[in-house]
C-alpha positions, 0 to 999 in steps of 0.5 A: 376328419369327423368331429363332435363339437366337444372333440373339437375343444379337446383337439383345441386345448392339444394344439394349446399345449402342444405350441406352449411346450415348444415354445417353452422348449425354444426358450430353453435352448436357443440361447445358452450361457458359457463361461469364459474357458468353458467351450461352448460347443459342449453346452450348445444344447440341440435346436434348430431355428427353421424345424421349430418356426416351421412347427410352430406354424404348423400347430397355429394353422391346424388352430385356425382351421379347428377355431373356424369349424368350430365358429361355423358349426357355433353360427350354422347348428341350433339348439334342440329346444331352441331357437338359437344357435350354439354362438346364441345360447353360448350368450344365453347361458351367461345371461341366465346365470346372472339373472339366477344370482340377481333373482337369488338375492331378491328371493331372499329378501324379508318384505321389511328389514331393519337396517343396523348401524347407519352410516357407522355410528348409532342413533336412536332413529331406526330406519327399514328397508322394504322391498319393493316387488312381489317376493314370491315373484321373484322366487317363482321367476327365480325357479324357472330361470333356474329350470331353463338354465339346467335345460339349456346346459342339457341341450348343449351338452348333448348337441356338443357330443352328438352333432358331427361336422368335418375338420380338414388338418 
């Protein structure tokens, strides 16, 4: 089967959700409550332990064969634009997005600020904070992080939705 790597995801979240409704499902009925006088075999709710087991194993071995072409295609296809591969900039991104919120504070910053009520109580000593880096530094390094962040989430999603490699469930 043929898939693109968001295919694959959706497929994954399937297979999910597929096992945790018939997990849920053997919950509900492999075990039953009768009261005394009450005959069992009327409220034996239908299951059968085998065809269960059997499904379920069969919906974690269709999981494994999808993570691992998946992991493949992660650790074997780059990113247009990049040199990196999926797994790479799978990293990458994360690391951008935490640079962007660092540089975002930074950016913001006054050259001096006055610092309000030290160590919780008043005094007449006032004491500043000053940056110590280039301001605009900060804001320029900010767009730019911010510029390769929205490229990068391109490249990937296109790649994601375009690139083709085979399945076999």
């Amino acid at each position: 089967m043929k898939v693109t790597s968001a295919q694959a995801a959706k497929l994954l979240k399937k297979l999910n959700e597929e096992y945790s409704a018939l997990i849920k499902k053997e919950r509900l009925s492999s075990t039953f409550l009768a009261a005394s006088g009450e005959d069992p075999e009327s409220l034996r709710p239908a299951y059968d332990y085998a065809e269960t087991q059997r499904k379920l194993a069969e919906i974690e071995k269709k999981v494994r064969t999808v993570r691992h072409a998946l992991n493949l295609f992660n650790s074997t296809h780059t990113v247009p634009g990049f040199d990196m591969t999926v797994d790479q900039i799978l990293v990458y991104i994360p690391q951008l997005t935490s640079k962007i919120s660092k540089l975002s504070e930074m950016k913001s910053k006054l050259p001096k600020m006055r610092v309000d009520d030290r160590y919780g109580k008043s005094s007449n000593i006032i004491d500043y904070t000053y940056t110590n880096y280039d301001i605009a530094a900060a804001e320029a390094d900010y767009e730019a992080a911010s510029d390769e962040l929205a490229r990068a989430q391109l490249a990937l999603d296109t790649l994601n939705t375009t690139e083709v490699f085979d399945i076999e469930i």
